[in-house]
C-alpha positions in Angstrom: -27.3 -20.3 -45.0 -24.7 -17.7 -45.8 -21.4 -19.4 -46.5 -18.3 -17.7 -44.4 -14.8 -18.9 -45.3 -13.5 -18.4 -41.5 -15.1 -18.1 -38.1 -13.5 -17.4 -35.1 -15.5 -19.2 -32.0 -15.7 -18.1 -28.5 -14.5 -21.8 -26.8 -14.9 -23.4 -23.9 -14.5 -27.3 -23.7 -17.6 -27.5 -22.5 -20.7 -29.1 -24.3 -22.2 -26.2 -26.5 -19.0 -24.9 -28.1 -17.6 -28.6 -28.3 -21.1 -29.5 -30.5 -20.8 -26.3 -32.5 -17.3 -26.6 -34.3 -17.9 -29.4 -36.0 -21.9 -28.0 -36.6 -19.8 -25.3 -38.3 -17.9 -27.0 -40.6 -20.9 -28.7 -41.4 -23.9 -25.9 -42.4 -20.9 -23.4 -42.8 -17.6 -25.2 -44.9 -15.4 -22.9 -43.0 -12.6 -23.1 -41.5 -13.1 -22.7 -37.5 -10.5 -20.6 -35.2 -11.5 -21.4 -31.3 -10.1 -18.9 -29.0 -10.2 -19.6 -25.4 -10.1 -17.1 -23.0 -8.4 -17.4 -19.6 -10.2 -15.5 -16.9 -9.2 -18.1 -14.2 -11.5 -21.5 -14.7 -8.1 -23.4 -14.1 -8.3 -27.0 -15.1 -10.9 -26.7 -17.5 -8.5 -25.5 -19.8 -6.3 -28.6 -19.8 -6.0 -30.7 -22.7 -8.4 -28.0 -24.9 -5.9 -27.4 -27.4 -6.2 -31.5 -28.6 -9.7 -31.5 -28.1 -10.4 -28.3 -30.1 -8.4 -29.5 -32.9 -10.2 -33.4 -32.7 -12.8 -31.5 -32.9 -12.7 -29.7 -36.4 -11.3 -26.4 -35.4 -8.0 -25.0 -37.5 -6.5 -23.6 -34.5 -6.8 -22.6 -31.4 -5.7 -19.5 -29.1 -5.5 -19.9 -25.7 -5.6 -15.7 -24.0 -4.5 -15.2 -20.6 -6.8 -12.0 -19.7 -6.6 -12.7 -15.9 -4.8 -9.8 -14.4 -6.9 -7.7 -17.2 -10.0 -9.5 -16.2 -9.6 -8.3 -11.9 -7.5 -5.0 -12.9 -9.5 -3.5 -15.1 -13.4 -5.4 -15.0 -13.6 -6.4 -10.9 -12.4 -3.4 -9.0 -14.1 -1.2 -11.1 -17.0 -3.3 -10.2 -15.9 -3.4 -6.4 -15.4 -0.1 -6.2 -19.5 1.1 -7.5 -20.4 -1.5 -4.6 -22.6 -3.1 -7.9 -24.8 -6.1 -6.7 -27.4 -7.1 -8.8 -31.0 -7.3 -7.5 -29.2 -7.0 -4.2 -27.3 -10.7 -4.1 -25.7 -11.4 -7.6 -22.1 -10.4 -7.8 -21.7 -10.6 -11.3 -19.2 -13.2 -12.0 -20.6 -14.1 -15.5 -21.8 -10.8 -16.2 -18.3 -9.1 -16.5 -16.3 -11.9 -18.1 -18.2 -11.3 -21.2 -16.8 -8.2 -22.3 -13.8 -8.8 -22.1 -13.6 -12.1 -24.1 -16.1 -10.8 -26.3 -13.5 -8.1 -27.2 -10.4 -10.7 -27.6 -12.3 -12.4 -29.8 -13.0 -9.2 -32.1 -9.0 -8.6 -32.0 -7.8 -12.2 -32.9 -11.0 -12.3 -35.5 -9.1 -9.1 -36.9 -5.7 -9.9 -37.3 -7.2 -13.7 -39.1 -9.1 -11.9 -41.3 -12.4 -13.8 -40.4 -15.5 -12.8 -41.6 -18.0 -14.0 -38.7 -17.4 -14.8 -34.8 -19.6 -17.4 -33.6 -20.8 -18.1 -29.8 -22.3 -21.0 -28.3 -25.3 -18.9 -25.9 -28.5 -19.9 -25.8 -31.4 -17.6 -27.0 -33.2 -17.9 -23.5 -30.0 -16.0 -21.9 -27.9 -12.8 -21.1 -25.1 -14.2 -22.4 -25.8 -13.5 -25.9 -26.1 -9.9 -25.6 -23.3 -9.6 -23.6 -21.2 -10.9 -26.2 -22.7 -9.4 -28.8 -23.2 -5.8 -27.8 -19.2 -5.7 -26.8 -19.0 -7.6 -30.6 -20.8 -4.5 -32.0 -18.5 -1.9 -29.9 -15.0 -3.0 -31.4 -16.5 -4.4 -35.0 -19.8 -3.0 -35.8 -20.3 -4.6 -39.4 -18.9 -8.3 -38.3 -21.2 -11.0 -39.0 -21.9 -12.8 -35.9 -23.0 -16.5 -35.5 -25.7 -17.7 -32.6 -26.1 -21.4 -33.1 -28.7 -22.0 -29.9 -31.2 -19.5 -32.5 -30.7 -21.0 -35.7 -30.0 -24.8 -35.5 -32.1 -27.9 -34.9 -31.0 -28.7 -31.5 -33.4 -27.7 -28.9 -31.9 -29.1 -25.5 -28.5 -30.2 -23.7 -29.7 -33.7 -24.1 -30.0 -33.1 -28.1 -26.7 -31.6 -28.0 -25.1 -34.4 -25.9 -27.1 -37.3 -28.4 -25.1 -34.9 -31.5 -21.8 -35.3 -29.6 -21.8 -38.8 -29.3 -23.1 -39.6 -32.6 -20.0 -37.7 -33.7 -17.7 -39.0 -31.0 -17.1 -35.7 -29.7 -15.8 -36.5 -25.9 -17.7 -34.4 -23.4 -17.1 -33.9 -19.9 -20.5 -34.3 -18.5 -23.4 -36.9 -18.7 -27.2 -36.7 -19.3 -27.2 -37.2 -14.7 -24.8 -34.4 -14.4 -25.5 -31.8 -17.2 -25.6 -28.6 -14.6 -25.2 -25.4 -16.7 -21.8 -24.3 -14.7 -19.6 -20.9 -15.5 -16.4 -20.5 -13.7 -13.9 -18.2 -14.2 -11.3 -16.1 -11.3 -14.7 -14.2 -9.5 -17.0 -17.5 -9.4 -18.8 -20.3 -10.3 -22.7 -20.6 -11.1 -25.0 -23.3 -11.4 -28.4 -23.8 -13.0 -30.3 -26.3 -14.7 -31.5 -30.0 -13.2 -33.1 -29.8 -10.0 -32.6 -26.3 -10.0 -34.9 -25.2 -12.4 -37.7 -26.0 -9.2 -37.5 -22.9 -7.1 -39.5 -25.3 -4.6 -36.1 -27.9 -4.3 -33.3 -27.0 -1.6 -29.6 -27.0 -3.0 -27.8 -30.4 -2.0 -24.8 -28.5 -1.0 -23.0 -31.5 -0.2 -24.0 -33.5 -3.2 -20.7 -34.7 -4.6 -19.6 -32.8 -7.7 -22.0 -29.5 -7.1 -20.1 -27.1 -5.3 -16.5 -26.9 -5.9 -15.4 -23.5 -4.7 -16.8 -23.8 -1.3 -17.9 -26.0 1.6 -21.7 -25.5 3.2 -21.5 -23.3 5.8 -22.1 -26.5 8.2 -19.4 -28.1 7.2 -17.0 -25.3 8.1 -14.8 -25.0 10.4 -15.7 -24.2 14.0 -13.0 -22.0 14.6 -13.6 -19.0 13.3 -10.6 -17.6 10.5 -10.1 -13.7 10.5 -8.5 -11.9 7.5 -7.2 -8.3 7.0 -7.8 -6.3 3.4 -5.8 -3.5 2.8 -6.8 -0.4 0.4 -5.2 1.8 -1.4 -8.0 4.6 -3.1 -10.9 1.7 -2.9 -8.6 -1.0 -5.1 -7.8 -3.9 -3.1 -3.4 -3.9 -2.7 -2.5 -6.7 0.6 -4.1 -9.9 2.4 -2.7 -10.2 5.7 -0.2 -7.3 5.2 1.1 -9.2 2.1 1.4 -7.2 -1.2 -0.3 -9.2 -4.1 -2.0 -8.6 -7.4 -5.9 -8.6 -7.6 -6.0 -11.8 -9.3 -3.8 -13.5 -6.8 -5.5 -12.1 -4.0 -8.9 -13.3 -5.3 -7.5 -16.3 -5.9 -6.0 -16.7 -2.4 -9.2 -15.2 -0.5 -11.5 -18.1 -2.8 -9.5 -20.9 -0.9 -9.6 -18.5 2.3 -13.8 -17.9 2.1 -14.4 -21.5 0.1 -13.0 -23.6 2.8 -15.7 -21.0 5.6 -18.4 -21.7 3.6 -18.5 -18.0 2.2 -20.6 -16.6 -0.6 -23.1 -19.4 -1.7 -26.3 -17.6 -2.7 -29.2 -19.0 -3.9 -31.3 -16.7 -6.3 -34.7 -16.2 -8.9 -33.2 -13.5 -10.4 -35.0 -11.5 -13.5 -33.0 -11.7 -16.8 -32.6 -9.2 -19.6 -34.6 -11.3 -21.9 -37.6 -10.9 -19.6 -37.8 -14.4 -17.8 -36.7 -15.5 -14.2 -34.2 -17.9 -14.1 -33.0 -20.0 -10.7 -29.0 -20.2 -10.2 -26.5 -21.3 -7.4 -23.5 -19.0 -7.2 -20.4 -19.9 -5.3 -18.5 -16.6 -4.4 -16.3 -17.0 -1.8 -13.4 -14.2 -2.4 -15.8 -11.6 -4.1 -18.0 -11.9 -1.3 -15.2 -11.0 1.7 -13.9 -8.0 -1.2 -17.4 -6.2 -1.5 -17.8 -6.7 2.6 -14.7 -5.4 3.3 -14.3 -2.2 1.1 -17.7 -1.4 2.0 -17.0 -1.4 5.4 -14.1 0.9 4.6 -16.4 3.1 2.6 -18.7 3.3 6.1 -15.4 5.7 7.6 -14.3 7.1 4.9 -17.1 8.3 2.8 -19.3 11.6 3.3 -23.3 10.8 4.2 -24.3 12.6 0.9 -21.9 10.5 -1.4 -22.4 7.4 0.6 -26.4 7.7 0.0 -25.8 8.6 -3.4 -23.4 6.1 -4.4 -25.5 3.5 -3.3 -28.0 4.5 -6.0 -25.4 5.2 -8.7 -24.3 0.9 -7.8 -28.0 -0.4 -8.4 -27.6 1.2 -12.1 -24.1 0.4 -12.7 -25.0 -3.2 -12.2 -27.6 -3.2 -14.1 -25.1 -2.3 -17.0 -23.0 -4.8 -16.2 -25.5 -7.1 -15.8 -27.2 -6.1 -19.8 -24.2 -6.2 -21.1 -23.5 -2.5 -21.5 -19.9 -2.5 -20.0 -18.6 -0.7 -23.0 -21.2 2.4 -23.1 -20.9 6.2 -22.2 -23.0 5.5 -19.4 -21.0 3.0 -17.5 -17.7 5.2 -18.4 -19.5 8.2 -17.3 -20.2 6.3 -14.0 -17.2 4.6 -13.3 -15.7 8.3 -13.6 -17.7 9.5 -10.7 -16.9 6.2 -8.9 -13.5 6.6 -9.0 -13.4 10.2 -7.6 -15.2 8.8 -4.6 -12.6 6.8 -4.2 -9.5 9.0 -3.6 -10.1 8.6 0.5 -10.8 5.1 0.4 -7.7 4.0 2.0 -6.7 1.9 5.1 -7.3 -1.8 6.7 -10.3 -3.9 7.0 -10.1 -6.8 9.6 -13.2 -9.4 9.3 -14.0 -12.6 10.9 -15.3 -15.5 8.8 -17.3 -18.3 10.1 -19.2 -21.1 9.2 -20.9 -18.5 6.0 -20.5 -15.4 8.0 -18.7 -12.1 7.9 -18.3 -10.4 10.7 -16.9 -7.0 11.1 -13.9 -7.1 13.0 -12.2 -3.4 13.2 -11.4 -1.0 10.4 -8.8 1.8 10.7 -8.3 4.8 8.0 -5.6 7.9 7.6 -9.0 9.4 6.4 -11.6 8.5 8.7 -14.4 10.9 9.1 -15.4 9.2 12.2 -14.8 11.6 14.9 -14.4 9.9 18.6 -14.4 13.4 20.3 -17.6 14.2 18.4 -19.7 10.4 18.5 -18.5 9.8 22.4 -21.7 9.8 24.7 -19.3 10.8 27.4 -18.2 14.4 28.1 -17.0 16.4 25.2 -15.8 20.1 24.4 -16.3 20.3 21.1 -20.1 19.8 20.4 -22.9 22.1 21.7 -25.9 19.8 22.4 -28.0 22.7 22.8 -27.3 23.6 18.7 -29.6 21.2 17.9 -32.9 22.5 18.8 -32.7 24.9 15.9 -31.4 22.6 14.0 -34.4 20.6 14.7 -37.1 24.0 14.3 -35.7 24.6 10.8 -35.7 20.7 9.8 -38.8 20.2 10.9 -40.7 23.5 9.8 -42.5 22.2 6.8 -44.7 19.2 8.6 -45.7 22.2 11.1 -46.6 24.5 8.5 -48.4 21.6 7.1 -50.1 20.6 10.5 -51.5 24.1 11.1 -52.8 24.7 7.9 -54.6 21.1 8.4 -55.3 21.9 12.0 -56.9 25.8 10.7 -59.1 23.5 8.0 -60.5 21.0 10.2 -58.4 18.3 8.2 -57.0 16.8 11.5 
């Protein structure tokens, strides 16, 4: 193997990056700088600092990239309305890039030669890291243990760890593949790998943001979103941050039983994988300023902003965040956005949204015009020409079948 004298490692806690510092140090001799980034997984970042260091690495930085992670990586994402293949909200997809560039700046300023991840080679992960890797430092050497070393399952990696004393949150019973961070939390692996088994949603330890819809409440819980040009500014009339709000509206739509999809979704790499994603604040977001987009939106951009969302989460979902293409789009979605102002009110209950009232200084929804009572403002009888021009080509097309015999 190539010898490095320092790697900087994207670091979790969690069994993959805890096995791979000391397998560093071992195939590598180099010193290893673990940098952890924030983007909201809470308690899974207690105590990392001791274990990191037990562990073999030199160092470790600990990033707070929350507020960056929901101003600057969610809304933009909120705002396109991007939902891969229709139910994934992306909540692994987007915290890439922005560790992935973290880790270029701190691998900068510690003049290391190599960053090393702990993504498997069946995954998107890798190429989310590595394509934002390739954005900030083009010629840096990076590391991708899962493709290289001799460990070839989770159970190999937790026999490693425990041959090296390496503590490690998990057992061989409870080994689900989790990602949490602010947005959500995903599961896959175990039982999940059988499309054919049901999630036990109220197997102790599996979900953790939410309750199952059945176990909520019967008592429906309403909330009310506020807007200003499509980014998300007050819950309940109360002016917070993104991150706070997300945060706030996770307990709000966890405790309905909000946002638990089940999914065989297609990966970059050209397999289907199964995963459980708890989603409970990103779910009531997307509702709501959709619903705000519904007034406030022309037909024509509506229609084609809907298209413009299926590609921008694809690019999100790849890995591409940090590509002319998804600039070039989010420049068109923010101009859409300049009207997309006012107050959304839902109703949550027991896994539902329900639309509960919506109110806009820039509504295009005209009472006067829609009403099925009496109005002085639209000439009913406009419409048959309207409908004679609309519909001239399929007569054209009828007579000239009609003249041929072809009908």
């Amino acid at each position: 193997m190539k010898k490095y004298n320092k790697v900087v490692l994207a670091y979790s806690g969690g069994l993959d990056t805890s096995v791979i510092i000391p397998w560093l140090k071992e195939n590598y001799g180099c010193e290893v700088i673990a940098v952890a980034a924030d983007v909201g997984q809470g308690k899974e970042l207690s105590g990392l600092e001791e274990k990191a260091i037990k562990t073999g690495a030199s160092k470790l930085y600990i990033e707070d990239l929350k507020d960056v992670f929901a101003e600057e990586f969610i809304v933009p994402t909120i705002k396109a309305g991007a939902v891969y293949e229709g139910k994934y909200l992306l909540g692994t997809s987007f915290a890439r890039p922005i560790i992935a560039k973290r880790l270029v700046e701190i691998a900068k300023t510690e003049g290391a030669d190599a960053i090393a991840h702990g993504c498997t080679g069946k995954g998107n992960d890798q190429v989310r890291f590595e394509l934002a890797i390739k954005a900030f430092a083009p010629d840096m050497a990076i590391i991708a243990p899962w493709r290289t070393w001799e460990i070839k399952s989770r159970e190999d990696e937790i026999a490693y760890a425990e041959a090296r004393g390496i503590p490690l949150p998990i057992t061989k019973e409870t080994n689900y593949s989790k990602d949490k961070n602010l947005w959500h939390l995903s599961h896959e692996g175990l039982d999940l790998e059988d499309p054919a088994n049901e999630p036990d949603y109220n197997k102790e330890g599996f979900l953790e943001m939410s309750v199952s819809p059945e176990n909520a409440p019967d008592k429906a819980t309403y909330v009310t979103l506020s807007f200003e040009k499509g980014t998300p500014v007050a819950l309940n009339d109360v002016k917070m941050k993104t991150a706070d709000m997300i945060v706030k509206l996770n307990e709000i739509g966890g405790a309905n039983g909000i946002g638990i999809i089940d999914m065989v979704e297609n990966r970059l790499v050209g397999m289907k994988c199964r995963g459980v994603y708890e989603t409970p604040g990103g779910t009531i977001l997307y509702a709501a300023h959709k619903k705000l987009e519904e007034l406030c939106l022309d037909r024509d951009t509506q229609h084609y902003k809907e298209q413009v969302a299926v590609k921008f989460s694809e690019l999100v979902y790849y890995g591409q965040w940090f590509t002319p293409l998804r600039e070039a789009l989010s420049a068109f979605v923010e101009s859409t956005q300049q009207t997309v102002t006012g107050e959304v009110k839902l109703k949550l209950y027991k896994g539902n949204i329900i639309d509960a009232g919506v109110t806009s200084p820039y509504s295009l929804y005209s009472e006067e015009i829609a009403t099925f009572g009496e109005d002085h403002c639209y000439n009913q009888a406009d419409s048959e020409g309207f409908i004679n021009l609309f519909g001239l080509p399929i007569k054209v097309k009828a007579q000239m079948e009609l003249k041929n015999g072809l009908k």
